[in-house]
TORTORMAR-931200 format. One record per residue: x, y, z of N, C-alpha, C in turn. Coordinates in steps of 0.1 Angstrom, whole numbers, padded with zeros to 4 digits, always signed. Layout:
XYZXYZXYZ...
// end
This chain:
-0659-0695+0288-0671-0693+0296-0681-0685+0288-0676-0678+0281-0688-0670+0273-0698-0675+0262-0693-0687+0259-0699-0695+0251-0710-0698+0260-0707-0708+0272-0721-0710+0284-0728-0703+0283-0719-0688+0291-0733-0679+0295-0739-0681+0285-0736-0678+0271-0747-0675+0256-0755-0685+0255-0752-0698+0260-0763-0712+0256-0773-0705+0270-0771-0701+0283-0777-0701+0291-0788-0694+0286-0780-0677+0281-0788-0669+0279-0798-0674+0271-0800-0679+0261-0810-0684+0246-0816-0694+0254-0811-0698+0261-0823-0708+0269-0832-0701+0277-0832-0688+0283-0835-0682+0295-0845-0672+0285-0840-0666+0274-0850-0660+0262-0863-0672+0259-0857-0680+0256-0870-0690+0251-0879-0696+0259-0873-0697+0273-0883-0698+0286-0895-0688+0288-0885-0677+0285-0897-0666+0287-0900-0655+0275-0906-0659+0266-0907-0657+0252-0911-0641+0252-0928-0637+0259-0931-0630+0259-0924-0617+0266-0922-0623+0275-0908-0608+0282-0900-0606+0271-0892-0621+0266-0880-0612+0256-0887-0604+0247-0896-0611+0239-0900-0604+0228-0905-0587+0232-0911-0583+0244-0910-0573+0250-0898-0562+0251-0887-0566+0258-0875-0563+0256-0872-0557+0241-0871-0568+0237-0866-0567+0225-0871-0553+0210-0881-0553+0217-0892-0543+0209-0893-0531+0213-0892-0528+0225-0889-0518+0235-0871-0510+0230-0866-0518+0224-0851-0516+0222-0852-0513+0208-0861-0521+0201-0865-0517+0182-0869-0506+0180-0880-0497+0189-0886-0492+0187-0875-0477+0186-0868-0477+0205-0859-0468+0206-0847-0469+0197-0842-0475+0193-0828-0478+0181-0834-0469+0170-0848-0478+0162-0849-0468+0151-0851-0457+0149-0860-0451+0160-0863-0431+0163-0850-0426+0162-0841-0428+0176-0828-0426+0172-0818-0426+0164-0818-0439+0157-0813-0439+0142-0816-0432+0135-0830-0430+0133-0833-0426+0125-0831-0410+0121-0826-0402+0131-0826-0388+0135-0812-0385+0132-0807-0395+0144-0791-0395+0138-0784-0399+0124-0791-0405+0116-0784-0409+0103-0789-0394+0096-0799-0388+0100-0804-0376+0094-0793-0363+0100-0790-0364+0104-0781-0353+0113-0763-0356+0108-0763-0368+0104-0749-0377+0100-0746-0369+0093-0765-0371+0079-0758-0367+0065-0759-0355+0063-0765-0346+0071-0764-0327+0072-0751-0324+0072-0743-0333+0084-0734-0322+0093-0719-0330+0088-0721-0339+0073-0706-0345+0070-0700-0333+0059-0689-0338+0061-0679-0331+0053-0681-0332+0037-0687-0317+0031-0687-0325+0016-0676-0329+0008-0667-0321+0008-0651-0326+0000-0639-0331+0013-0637-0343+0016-0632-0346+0028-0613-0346+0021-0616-0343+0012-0597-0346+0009-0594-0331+0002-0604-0326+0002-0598-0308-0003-0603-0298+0010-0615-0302+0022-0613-0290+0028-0608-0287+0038-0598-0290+0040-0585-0286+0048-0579-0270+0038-0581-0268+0024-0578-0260+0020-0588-0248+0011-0596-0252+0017-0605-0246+0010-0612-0231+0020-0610-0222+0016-0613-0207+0024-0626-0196+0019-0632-0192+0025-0641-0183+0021-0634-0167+0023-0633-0158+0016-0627-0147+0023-0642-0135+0022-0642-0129+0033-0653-0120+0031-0652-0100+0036-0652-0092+0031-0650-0081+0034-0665-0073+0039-0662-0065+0048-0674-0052+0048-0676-0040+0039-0684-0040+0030-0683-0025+0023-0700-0019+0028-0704-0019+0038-0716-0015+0041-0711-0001+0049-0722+0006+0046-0727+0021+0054-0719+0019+0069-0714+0028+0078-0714+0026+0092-0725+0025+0098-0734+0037+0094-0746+0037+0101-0757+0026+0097-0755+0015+0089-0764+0006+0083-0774+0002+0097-0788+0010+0093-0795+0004+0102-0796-0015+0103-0799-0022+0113-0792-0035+0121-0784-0047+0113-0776-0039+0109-0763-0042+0105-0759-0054+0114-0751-0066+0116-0751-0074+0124-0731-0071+0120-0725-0073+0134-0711-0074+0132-0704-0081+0125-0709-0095+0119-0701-0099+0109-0703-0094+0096-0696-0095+0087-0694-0090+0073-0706-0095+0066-0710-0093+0049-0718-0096+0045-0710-0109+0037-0721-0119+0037-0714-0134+0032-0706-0133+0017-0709-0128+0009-0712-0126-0007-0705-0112-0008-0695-0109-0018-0688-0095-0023-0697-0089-0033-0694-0074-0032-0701-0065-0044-0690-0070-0057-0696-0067-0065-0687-0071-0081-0673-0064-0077-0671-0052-0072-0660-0048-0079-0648-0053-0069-0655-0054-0053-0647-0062-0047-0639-0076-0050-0653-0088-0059-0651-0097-0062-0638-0097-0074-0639-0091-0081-0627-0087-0091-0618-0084-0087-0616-0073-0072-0600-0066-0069-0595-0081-0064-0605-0086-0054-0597-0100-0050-0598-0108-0061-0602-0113-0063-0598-0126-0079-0588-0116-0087-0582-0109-0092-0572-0102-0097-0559-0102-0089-0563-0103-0075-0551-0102-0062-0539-0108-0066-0542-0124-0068-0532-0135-0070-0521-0139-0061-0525-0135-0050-0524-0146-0039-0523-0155-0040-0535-0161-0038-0538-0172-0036-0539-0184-0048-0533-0193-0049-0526-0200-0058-0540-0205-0069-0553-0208-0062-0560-0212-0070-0577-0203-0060-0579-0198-0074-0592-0190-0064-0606-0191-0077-0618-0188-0073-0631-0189-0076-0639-0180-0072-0643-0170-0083-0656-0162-0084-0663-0168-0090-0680-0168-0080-0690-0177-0088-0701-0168-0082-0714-0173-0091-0727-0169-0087-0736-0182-0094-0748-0180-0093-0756-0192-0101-0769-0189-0104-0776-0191-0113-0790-0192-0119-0794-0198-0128-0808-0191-0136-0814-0203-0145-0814-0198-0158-0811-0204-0168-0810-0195-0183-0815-0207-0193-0820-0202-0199-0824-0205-0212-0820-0214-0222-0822-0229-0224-0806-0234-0234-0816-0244-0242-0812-0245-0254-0816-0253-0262-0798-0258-0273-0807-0267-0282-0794-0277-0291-0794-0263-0304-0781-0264-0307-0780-0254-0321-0782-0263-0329-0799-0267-0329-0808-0270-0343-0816-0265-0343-0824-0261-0355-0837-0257-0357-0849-0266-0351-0856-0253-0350-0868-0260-0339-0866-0270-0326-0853-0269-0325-0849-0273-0309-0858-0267-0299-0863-0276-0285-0870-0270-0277-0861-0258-0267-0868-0251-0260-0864-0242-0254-0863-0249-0237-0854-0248-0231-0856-0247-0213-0850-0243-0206-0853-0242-0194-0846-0234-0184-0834-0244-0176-0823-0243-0173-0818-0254-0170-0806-0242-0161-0807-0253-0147-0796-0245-0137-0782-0242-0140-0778-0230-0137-0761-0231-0143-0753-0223-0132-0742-0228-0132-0730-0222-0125-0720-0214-0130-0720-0201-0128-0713-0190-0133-0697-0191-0126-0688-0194-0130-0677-0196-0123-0665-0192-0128-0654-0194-0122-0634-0190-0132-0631-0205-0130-0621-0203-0142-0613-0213-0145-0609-0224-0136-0607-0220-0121-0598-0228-0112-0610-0235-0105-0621-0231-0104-0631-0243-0100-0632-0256-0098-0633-0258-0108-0631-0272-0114-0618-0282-0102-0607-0275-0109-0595-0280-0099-0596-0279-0082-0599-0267-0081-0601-0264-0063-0608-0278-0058-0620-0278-0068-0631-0287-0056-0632-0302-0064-0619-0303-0070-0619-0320-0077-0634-0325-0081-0639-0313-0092-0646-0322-0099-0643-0330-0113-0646-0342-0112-0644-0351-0124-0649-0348-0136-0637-0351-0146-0650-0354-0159-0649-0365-0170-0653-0363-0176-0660-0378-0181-0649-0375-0196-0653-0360-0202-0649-0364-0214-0645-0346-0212-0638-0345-0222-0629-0332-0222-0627-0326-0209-0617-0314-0206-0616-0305-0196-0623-0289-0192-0615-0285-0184-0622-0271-0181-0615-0256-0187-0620-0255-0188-0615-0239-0197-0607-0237-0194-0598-0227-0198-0587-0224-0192-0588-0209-0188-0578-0204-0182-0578-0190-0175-0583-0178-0184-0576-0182-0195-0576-0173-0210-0588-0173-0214-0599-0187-0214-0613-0181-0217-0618-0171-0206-0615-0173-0194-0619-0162-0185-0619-0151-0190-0605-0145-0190-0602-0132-0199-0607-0129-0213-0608-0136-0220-0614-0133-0234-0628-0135-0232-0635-0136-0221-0650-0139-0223-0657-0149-0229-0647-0160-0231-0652-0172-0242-0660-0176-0245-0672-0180-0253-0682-0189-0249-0683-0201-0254-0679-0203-0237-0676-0221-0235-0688-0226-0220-0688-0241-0224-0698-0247-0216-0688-0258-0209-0690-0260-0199-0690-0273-0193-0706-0282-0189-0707-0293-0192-0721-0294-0193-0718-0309-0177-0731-0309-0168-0732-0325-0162-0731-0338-0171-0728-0343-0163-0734-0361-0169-0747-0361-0172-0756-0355-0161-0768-0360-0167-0774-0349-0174-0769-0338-0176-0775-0327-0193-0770-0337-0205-0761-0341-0202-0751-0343-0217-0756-0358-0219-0766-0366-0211-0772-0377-0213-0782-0376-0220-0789-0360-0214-0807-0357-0217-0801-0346-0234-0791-0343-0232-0791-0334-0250-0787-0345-0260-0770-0353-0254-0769-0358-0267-0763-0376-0264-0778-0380-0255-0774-0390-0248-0762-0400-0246-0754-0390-0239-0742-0395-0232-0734-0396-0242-0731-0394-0250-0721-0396-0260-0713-0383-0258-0699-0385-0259-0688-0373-0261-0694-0360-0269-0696-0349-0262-0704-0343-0267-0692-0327-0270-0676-0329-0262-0670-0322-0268-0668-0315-0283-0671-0300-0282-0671-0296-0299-0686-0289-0301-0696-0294-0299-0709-0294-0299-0711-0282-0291-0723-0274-0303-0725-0257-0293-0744-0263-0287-0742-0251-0283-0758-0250-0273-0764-0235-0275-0772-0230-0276-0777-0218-0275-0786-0216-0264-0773-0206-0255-0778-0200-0237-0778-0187-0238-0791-0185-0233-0798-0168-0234-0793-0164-0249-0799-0170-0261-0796-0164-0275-0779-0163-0274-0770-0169-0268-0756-0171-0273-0751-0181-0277-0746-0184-0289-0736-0199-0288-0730-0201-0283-0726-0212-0278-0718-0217-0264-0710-0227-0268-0700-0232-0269-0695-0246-0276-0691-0252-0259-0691-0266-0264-0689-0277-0250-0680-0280-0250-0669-0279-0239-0656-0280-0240-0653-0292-0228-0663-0297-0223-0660-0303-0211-0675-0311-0205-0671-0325-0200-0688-0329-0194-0682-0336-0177-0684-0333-0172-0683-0338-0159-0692-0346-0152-0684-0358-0143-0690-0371-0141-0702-0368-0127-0703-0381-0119-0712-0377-0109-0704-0367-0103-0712-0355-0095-0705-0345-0083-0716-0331-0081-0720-0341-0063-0725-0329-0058-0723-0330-0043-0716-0324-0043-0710-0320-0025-0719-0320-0019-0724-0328-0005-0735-0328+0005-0732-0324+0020-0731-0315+0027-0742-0297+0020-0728-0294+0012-0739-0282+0005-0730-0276-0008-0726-0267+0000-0714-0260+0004-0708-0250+0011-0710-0238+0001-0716-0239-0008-0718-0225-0016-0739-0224-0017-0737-0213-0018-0756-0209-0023-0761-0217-0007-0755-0216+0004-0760-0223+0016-0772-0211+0020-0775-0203+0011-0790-0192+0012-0798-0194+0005-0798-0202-0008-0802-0196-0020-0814-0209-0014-0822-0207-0004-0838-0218-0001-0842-0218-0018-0845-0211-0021-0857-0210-0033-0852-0224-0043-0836-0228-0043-0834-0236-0054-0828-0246-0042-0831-0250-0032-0826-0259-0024-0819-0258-0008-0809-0245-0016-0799-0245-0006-0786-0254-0007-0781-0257+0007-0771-0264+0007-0774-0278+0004-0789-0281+0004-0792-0297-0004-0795-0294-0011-0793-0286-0023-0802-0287-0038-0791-0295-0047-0800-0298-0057-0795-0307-0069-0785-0300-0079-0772-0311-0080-0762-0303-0090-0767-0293-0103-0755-0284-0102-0759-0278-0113-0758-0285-0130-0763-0282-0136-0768-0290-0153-0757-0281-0161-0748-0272-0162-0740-0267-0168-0729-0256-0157-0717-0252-0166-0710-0245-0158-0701-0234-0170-0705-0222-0166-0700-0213-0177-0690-0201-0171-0684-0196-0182-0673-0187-0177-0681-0174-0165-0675-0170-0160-0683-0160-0149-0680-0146-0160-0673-0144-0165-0675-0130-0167-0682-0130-0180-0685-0143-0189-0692-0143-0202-0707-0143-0194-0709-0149-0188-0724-0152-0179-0727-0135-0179-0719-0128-0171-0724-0115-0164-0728-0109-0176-0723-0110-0188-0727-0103-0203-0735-0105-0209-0743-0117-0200-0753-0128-0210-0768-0114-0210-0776-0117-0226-0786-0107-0219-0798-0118-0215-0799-0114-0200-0805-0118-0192-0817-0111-0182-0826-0118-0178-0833-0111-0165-0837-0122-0158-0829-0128-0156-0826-0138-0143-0820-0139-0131-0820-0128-0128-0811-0128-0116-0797-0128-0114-0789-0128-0107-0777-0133-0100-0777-0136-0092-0782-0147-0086-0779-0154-0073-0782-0147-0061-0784-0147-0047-0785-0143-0038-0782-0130-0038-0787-0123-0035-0787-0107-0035-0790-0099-0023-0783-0092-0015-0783-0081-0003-0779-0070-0011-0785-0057-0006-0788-0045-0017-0787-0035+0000-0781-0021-0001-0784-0014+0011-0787-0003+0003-0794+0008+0009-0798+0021+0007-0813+0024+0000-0812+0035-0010-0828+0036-0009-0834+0027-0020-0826+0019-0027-0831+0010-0043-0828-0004-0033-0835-0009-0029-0830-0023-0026-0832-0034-0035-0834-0030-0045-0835-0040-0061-0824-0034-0066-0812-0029-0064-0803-0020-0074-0798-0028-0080-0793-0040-0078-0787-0054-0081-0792-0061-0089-0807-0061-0093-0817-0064-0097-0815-0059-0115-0810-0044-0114-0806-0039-0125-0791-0036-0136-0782-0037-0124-0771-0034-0127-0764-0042-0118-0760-0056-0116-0752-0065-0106-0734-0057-0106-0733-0048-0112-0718-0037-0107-0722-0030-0100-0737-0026-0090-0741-0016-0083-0726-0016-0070-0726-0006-0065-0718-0005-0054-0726-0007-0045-0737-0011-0041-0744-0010-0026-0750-0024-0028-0743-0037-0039-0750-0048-0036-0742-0062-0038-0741-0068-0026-0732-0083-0027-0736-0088-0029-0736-0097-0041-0740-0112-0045-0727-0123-0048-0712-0118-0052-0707-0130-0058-0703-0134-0045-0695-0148-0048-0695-0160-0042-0678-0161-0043-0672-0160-0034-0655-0163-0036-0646-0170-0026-0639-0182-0036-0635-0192-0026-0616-0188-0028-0608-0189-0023-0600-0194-0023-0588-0208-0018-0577-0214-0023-0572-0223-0023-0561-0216-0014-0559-0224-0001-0544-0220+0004-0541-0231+0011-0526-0238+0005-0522-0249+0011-0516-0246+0022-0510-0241+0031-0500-0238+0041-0510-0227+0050-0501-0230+0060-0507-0220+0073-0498-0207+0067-0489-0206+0063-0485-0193+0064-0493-0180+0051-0499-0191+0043-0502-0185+0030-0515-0182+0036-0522-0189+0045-0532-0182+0049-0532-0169+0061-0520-0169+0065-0518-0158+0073-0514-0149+0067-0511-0147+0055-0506-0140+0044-0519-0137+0037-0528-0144+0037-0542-0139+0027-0547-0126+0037-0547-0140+0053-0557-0129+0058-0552-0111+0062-0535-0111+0063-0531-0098+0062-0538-0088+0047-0536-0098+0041-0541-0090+0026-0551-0088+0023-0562-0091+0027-0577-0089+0029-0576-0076+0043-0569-0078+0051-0572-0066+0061-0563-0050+0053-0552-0054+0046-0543-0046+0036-0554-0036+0029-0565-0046+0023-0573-0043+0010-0586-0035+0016-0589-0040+0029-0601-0033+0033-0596-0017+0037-0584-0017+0043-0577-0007+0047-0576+0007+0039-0572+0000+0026-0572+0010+0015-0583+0010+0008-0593+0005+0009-0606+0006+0002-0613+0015+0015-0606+0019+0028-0616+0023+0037-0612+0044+0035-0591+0039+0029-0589+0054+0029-0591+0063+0012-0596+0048+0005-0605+0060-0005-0615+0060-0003-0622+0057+0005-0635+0064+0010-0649+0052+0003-0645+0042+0002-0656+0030-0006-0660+0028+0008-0651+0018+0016-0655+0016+0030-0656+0029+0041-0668+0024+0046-0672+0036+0057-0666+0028+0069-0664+0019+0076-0659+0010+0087-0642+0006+0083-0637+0002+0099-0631+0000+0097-0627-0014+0094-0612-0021+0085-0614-0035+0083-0620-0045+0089-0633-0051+0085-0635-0059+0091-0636-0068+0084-0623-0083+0086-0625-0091+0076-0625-0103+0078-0630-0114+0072-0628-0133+0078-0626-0137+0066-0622-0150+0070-0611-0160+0064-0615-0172+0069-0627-0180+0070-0629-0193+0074-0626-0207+0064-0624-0214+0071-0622-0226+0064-0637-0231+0057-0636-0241+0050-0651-0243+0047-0658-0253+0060-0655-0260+0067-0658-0266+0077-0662-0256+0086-0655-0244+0091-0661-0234+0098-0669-0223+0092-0672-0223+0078-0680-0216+0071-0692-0223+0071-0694-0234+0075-0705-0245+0073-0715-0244+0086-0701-0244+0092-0710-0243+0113-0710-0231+0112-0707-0219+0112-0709-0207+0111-0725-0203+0103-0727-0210+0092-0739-0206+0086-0750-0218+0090-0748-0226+0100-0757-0232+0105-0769-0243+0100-0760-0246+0088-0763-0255+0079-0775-0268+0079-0769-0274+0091-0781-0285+0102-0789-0277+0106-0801-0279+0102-0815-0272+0107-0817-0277+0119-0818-0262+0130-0826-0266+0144-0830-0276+0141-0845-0278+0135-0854-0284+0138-0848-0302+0138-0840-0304+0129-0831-0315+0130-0827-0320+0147-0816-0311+0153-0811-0315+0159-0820-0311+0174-0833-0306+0173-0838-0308+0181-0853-0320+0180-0849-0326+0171-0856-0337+0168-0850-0347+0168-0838-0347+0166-0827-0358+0175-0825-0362+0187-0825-0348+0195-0827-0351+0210-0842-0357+0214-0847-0351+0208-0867-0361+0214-0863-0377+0209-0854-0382+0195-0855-0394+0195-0849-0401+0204-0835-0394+0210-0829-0398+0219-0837-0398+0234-0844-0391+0236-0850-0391+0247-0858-0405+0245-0871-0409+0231-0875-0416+0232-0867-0430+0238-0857-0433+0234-0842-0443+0234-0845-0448+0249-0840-0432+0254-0841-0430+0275-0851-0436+0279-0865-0435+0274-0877-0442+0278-0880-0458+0276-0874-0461+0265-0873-0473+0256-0861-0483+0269-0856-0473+0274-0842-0485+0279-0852-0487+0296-0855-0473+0301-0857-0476+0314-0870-0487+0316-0880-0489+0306-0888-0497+0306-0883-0512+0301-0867-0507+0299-0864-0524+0295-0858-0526+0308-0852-0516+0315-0849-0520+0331-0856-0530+0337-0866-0521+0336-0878-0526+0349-0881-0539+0343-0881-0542+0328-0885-0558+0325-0874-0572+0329-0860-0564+0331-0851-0572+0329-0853-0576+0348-0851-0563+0353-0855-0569+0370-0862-0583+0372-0875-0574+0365-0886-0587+0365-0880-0598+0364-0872-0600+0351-0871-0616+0344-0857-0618+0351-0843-0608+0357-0835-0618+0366-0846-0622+0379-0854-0616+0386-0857-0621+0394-0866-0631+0398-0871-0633+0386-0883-0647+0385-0873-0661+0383-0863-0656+0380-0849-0665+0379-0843-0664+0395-0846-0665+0406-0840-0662+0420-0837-0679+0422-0848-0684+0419-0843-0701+0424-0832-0706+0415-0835-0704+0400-0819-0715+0394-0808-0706+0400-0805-0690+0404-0796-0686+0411-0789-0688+0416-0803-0689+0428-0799-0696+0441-0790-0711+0439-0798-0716+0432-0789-0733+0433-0778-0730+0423-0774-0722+0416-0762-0719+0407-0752-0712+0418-0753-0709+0427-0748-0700+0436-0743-0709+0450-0753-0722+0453-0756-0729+0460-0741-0740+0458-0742-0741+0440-0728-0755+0433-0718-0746+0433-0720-0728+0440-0701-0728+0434-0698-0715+0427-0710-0715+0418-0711-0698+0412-0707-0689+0419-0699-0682+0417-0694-0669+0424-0706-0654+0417-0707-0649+0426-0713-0635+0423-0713-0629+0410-0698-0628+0410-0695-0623+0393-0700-0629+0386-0697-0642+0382-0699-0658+0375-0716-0647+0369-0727-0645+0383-0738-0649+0376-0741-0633+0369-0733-0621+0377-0736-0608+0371-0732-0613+0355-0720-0617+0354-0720-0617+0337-0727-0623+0327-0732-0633+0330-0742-0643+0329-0755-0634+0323-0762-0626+0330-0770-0618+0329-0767-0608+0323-0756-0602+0322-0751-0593+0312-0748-0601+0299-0747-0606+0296-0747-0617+0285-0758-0617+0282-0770-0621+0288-0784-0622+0283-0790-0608+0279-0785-0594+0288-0788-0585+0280-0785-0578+0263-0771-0584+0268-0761-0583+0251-0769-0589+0239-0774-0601+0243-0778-0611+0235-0795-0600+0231-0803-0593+0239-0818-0588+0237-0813-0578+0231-0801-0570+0234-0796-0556+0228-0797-0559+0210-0781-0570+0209-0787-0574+0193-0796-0575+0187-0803-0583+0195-0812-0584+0188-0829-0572+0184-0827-0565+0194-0836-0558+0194-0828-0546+0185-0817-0545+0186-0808-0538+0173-0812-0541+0157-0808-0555+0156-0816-0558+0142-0832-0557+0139-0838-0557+0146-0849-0553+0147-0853-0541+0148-0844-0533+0151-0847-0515+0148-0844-0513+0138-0835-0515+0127-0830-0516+0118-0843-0514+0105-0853-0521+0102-0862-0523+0098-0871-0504+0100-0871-0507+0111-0877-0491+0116-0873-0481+0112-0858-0479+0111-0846-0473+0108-0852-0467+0094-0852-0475+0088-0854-0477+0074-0870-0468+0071-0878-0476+0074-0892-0466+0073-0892-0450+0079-0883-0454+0088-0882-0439+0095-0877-0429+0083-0862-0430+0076-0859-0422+0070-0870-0424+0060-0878-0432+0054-0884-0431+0037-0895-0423+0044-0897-0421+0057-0907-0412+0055-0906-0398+0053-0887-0397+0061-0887-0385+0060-0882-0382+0047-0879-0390+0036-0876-0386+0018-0890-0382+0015-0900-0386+0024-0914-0381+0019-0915-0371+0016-0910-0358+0031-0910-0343+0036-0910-0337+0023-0913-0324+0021-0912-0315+0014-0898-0307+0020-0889-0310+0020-0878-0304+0029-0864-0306+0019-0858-0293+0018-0844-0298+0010-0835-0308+0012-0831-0312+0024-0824-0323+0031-0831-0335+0026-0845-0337+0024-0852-0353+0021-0839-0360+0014-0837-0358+0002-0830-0368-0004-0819-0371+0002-0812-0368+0010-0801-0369+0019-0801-0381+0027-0814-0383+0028-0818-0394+0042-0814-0412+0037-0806-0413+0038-0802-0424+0035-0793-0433+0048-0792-0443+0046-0790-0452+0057-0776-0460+0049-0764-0454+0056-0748-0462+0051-0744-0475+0060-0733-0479+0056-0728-0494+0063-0725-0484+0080-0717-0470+0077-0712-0466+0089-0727-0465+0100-0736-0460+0096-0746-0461+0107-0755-0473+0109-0750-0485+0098-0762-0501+0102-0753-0501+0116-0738-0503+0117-0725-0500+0128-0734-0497+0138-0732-0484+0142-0737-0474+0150-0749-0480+0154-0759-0484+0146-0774-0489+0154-0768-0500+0163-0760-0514+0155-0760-0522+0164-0753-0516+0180-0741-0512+0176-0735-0512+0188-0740-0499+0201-0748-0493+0195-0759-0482+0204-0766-0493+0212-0775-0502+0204-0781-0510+0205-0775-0522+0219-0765-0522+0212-0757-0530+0224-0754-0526+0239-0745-0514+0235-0742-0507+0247-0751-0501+0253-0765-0498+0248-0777-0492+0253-0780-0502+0265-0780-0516+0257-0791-0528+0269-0779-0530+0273-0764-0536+0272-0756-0535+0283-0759-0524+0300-0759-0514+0294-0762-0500+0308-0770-0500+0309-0782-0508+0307-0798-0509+0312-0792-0522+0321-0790-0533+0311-0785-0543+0323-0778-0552+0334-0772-0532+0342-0758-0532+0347-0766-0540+0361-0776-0527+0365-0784-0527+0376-0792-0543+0379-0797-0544+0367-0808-0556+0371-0799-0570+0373-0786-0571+0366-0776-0579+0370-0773-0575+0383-0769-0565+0386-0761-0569+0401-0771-0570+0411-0786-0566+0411-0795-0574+0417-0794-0588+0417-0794-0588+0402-0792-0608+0405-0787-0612+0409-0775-0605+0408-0758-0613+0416-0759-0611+0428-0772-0602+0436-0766-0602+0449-0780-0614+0464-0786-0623+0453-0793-0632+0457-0787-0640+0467-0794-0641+0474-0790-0649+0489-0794-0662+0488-0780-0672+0483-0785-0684+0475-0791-0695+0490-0788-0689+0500-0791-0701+0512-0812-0695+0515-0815-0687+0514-0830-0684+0513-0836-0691+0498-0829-0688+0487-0837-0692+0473-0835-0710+0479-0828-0711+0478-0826-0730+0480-0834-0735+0490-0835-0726+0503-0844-0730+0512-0862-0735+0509-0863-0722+0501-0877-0716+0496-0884-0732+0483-0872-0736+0479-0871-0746+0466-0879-0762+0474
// end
């Protein structure tokens, strides 16, 4: 039977051209606002490492003032140095990461090589592993350059295209901040979307900024001579630049610390040891408070720092609202056009048609405007996000349109004009075929 209804329907569209095409556009218009919002919101709020963060943990301690004027009850996101060392020293945790990031200085060890500034990732050994990044040609340092301060480079795919176009560039030094650096490693595409790390650092993106162009030992970094920064910086007392000078200050958190814990119990076991450590950092007298410590996963370190911009998901709801508008106006058209249809009804109803018979019939016809006004949003869909790659906004590049959401348009699309045209069907179906026949 469904075959009928569908020849019915395409006959009943082409009868009345102008309504469908109405319909239909009314359902284009609302699919793509809404797509368009929602594919924006998709790619904020997905998972950037979907097969490592089930183990992937942030641990964070308090070493602020009691009295810190408006101190907020959670901890500070980022460790002061010497915290970041007692824990990365701990050894807990089977595989762990101290990192920070900025911009340094790097040219080829040739004469009259140009000079530039190029982003870099200050990190330990276990990086690399924790967050499965690839590489193309050699590996990642080992623990031992950590400890001996090595200076070694891991460089991107696309530095190691723009220095020594793409060719195996293992062996090969670089000169960063006036140091020799040898390349020990080039890794392939990889950049986690949002980056669960530097989710503050606006000035270079944020959690959408562009991979970093190299990756260097963290404790040779800290020695580099530099006046670039360290990464995100909270400073308390009367120097609020103290960090600025000395990143070993005691009154200033910048590093960045992940650890790896496979099992529930190793993480019940961290987080005792993080409360262990605040405990005894509180009875020599570093901490003024008592332990206050977290342990989130990166999935809850993501919604915790609020990653999806308001202004996103309150721009999702207006698209969806538009949607709400887009459907009830295809209501009122669909009324219209079952009911300008009361006479074949009636005489459909007159040979035999049962009630149901003609509700589905009509629901068929809406199925059939849903599609299609689906594919036709699609189009919209499309201009919608390129406008928003226009934005001046870190997220722009994000905005992209996958097979999972062309899905999602249609079948929105579908089930949208299906529940628009529940109502205007069972009007139809409820025609009193002995008055339409009469009227004929």
């Amino acid at each position: 039977m469904f075959g009928y209804y569908l020849d019915l329907a395409l006959r009943s569209l082409r009868r009345n051209k102008v309504l469908s095409a109405l319909m239909m556009l009314a359902i284009a218009l609302g699919i793509g606002a809404s797509i368009t919002m929602l594919t924006v919101l998709h790619n904020l709020s997905g998972n950037p490492l979907p097969q490592r963060s089930g183990v992937l943990f942030h641990p964070q301690v308090d070493p602020r003032p009691a009295n810190l004027p408006g101190a907020s009850k959670e901890p500070p996101d980022g460790l002061t140095y010497l915290d970041a060392v007692n824990l990365y020293q701990l050894g807990i945790a089977p595989r762990r990461a101290v990192m920070s990031a900025n911009w340094l200085p790097t040219r080829l060890d040739a004469p009259d090589s140009p000079l530039a500034m190029r982003t870099d990732r200050a990190t330990t050994a276990d990086f690399f592993a924790m967050f499965d990044v690839p590489f193309v040609y050699g590996s990642a340092w080992s623990a031992q350059d950590d400890a001996n301060h090595a200076q070694v480079v891991v460089l991107s795919k696309a530095l190691n295209q723009k220095l020594f176009g793409g060719a195996d560039s293992v062996g090969k030094t670089l000169v960063i901040a006036t140091k020799t650096f040898r390349v020990v490693g080039v890794i392939g595409d990889w950049n986690p979307q949002p980056h669960f790390y530097d989710v503050d650092d606006v000035n270079d993106g944020g959690a959408f900024a562009d991979a970093e162009q190299m990756y260097l030992p963290f404790f040779t970094w800290l020695n580099l001579p530099q006046d670039y920064g360290y990464g995100p910086m909270r400073c308390w007392g009367n120097d609020p630049n103290a960090g600025g000078h000395d990143p070993k200050a005691k009154q200033c958190t910048w590093a960045q610390f992940w650890v790896e814990l496979d099992t529930a119990a190793q993480v019940d076991s961290y987080r005792s040891a993080l409360k262990q450590y605040s405990e005894q950092q509180h009875q020599l007298g570093r901490f003024q408070r008592a332990p206050n410590v977290r342990l989130r996963g990166l999935l809850d370190w993501l919604d915790y720092k609020h990653v999806v911009p308001v202004t996103v998901r309150m721009q999702t709801w207006i698209a969806f609202g538009v949607l709400l508008i887009c459907m009830i106006n295809t209501v009122g058209l669909m009324v219209a056009k079952f009911l300008r249809k009361s006479g074949e009804i009636g005489v459909r109803r007159a040979l035999g048609a049962s009630g149901r018979a003609v509700f589905l019939q009509c629901l068929v016809e809406a199925g059939v405007v849903g599609v299609a006004g689906g594919l036709l949003g699609l189009p919209l869909a499309w201009i919608g996000l390129w406008m928003v790659r226009q934005q001046p906004v870190s997220f722009a590049a994000s905005a992209h349109l996958d097979l999972s959401m062309l899905g999602a348009a249609l079948l929105l699309a579908l089930l949208a004009t299906l529940g628009a045209g529940v109502w205007p069907a069972w009007r139809a179906s409820r025609v009193a075929p002995a008055l339409q026949v009469k009227s004929l």
